[in-house]
N, C-alpha and C positions, 0 to 999 in steps of 0.2 A: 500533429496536424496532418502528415503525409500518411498516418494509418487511419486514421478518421477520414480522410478522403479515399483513400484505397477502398475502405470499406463500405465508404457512401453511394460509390461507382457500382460496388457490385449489387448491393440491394438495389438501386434505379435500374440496373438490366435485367433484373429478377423480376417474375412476375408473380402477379398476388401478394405483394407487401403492403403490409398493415402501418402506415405511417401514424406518427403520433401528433395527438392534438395539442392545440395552442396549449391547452391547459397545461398538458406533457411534455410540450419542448421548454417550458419555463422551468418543471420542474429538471428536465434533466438539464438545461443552464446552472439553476443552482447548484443541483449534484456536481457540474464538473469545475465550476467556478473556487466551488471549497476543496474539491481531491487533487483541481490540476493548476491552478491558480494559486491557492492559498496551502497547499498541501505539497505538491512538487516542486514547487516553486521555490518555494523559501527553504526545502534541504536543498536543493541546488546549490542557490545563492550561500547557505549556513555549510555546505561543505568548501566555499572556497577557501574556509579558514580553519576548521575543523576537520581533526581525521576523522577518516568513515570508522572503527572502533567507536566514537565518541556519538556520532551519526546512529550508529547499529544499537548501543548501551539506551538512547533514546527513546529510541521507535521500538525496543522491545516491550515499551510498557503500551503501547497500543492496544493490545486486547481488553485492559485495565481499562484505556477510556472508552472505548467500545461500553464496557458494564457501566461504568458511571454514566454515559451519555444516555445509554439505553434506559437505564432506570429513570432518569428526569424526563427522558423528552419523548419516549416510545415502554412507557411502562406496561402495555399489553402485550410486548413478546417478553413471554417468562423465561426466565433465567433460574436453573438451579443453584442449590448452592455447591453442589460438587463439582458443575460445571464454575463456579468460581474459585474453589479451591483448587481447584485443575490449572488454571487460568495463573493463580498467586503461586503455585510449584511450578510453573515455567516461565515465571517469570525470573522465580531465584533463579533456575537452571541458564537463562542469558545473563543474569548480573555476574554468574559465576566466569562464564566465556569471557565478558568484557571489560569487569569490573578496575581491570589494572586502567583503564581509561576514565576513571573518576579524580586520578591526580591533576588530570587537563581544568576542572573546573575551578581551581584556586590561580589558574593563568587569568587576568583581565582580556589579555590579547582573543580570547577567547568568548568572553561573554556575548558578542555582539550577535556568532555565529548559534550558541546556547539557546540562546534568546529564540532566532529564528526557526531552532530544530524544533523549539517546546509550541512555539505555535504553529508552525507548520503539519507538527501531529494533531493537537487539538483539532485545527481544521479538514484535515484527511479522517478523524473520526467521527467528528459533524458529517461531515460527507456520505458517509459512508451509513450512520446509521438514518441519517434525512432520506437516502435514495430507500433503505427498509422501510423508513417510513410513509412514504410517499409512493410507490412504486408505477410503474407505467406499465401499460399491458401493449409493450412491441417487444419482437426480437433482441432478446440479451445483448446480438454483437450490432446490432443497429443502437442500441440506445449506447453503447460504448463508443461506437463509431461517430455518435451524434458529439458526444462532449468530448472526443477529442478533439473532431475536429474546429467542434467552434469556442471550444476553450484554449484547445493548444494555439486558436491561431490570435489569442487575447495575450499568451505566453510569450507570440513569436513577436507582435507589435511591443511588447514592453522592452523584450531583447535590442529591440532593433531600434525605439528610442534611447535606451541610455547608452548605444555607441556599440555593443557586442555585434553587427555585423561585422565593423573592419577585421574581430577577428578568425573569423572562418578562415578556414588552408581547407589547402587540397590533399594532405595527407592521405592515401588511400588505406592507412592502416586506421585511420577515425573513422573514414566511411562505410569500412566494412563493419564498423561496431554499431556504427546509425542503423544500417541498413537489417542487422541482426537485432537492434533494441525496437524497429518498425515491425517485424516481424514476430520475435519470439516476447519482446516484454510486451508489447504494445496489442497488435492485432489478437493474437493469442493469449497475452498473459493476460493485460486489463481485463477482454472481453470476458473469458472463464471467470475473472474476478464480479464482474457484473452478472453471469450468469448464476454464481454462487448466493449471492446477496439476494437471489430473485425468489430462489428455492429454499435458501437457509436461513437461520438466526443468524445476524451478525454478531455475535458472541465467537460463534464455531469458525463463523468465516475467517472472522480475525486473527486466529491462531496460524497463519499462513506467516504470521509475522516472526513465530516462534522455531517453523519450518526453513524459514531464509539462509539463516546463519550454517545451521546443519548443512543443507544443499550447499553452500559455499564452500564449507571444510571441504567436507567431503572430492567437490570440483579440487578444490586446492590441491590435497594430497592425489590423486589419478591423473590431474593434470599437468600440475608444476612439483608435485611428488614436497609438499609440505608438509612434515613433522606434524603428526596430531597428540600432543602432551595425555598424561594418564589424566590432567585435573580438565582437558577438553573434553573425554568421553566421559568422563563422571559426569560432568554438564550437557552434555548432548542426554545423557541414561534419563535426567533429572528432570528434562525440556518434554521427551516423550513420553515418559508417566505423565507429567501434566496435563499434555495433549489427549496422550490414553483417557484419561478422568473426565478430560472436555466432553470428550466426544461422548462417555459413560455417561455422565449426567445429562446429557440429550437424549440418550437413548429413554436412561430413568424417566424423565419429566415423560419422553412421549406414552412413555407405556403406562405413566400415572392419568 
């Protein structure tokens, strides 16, 4: 909500902004009601119980519903098929990274949170390929800046009914982490992410999900100097051939 208003401020001082019509603020409502609502929302809530391993093993098959969403509900953006097989080898390559995290699903204590990661993505993929489908002709970080701010602030009403304000501290080692997820995930990353979906298949776009984990390791060991095993980089080698192939059968399709 606080980068969706950041953002909203700067476009209203900016001159010559192209704002969007009823028709467009509905649809980017529903775009952010399914990614930030229905999508953030409930890994949120499904990590208070779940390790993020179990969270990551999930969401790696995101590109997967991307294709299936894509082929029902927006079957005029074509999709290779070596952009699928691209897509199915990076996907082993994170079942390999995480896969020791599939003993958590014979835990009960766990299904609740299961539950909420499988439709939390479902719904981030609706999202995602509905904004493909649907698109609005404003500015990328204005139509980002539009659904956060007025979905994040449908987030912060739910928060704030079922009691999660009392927990707010003043910790200033949290704040500095808000203050960086407003700036680098949020105003930056979302935005680029709406900007991608505007210009790309969301097929290709999706593959950022494949990119996460790697970016992580990688942070881990330069940062906190974390051990990266022989069977992680065989999995990381395995994740960017995939990618590699994504990206090739895009190129294929355009030049057919």
């Amino acid at each position: 909500m606080i980068s969706g208003l950041a953002i909203l401020l700067w476009f209203y001082f900016k001159k010559e902004v192209i704002w969007p019509t009823l028709q467009e603020l509905k649809r980017i409502v529903v775009t952010g009601l399914f990614i930030f609502v229905g999508g953030n929302l409930f890994l949120v809530l499904a990590e208070q119980s779940v390790t993020s391993g179990m969270a990551a093993l999930v969401n790696s098959s995101f590109p997967i519903w991307i294709v299936l969403i894509t082929r029902i509900w927006n079957p005029e953006e074509r999709i290779s098929n070596l952009s699928i097989i691209g897509i199915l080898i990076g996907f082993v390559g994170q079942w390999l990274i995480f896969y020791e995290q599939l003993y958590l699903l014979s835990n009960g204590a766990y299904l609740l949170g299961f539950v909420l990661l499988f439709v939390g993505l479902i719904n981030g993929a609706l999202g995602s390929v509905y904004m493909k489908r649907f698109p609005v002709k404003i500015n990328s970080a204005l139509n980002a800046g539009l659904q956060m701010m007025i979905c994040g602030s449908v987030t912060t009403v739910i928060g704030l009914l079922i009691g999660e304000g009392k927990k707010i501290t003043f910790d200033p080692t949290g704040w500095y982490a808000l203050f960086y997820l407003v700036i680098a995930g949020s105003i930056l990353g979302y935005s680029l992410f709406v900007y991608a979906i505007d210009r790309l298949p969301a097929t290709i776009v999706s593959v950022y999900a494949y990119i996460n984990p790697i970016v992580a390791i990688w942070l881990g060991l330069v940062i906190l100097n974390e051990p990266i095993s022989a069977k992680t980089l065989i999995a990381i080698a395995i994740t960017l051939v995939g990618v590699f192939i994504v990206n090739k059968g895009r190129a294929t399709s355009k030049a057919s």
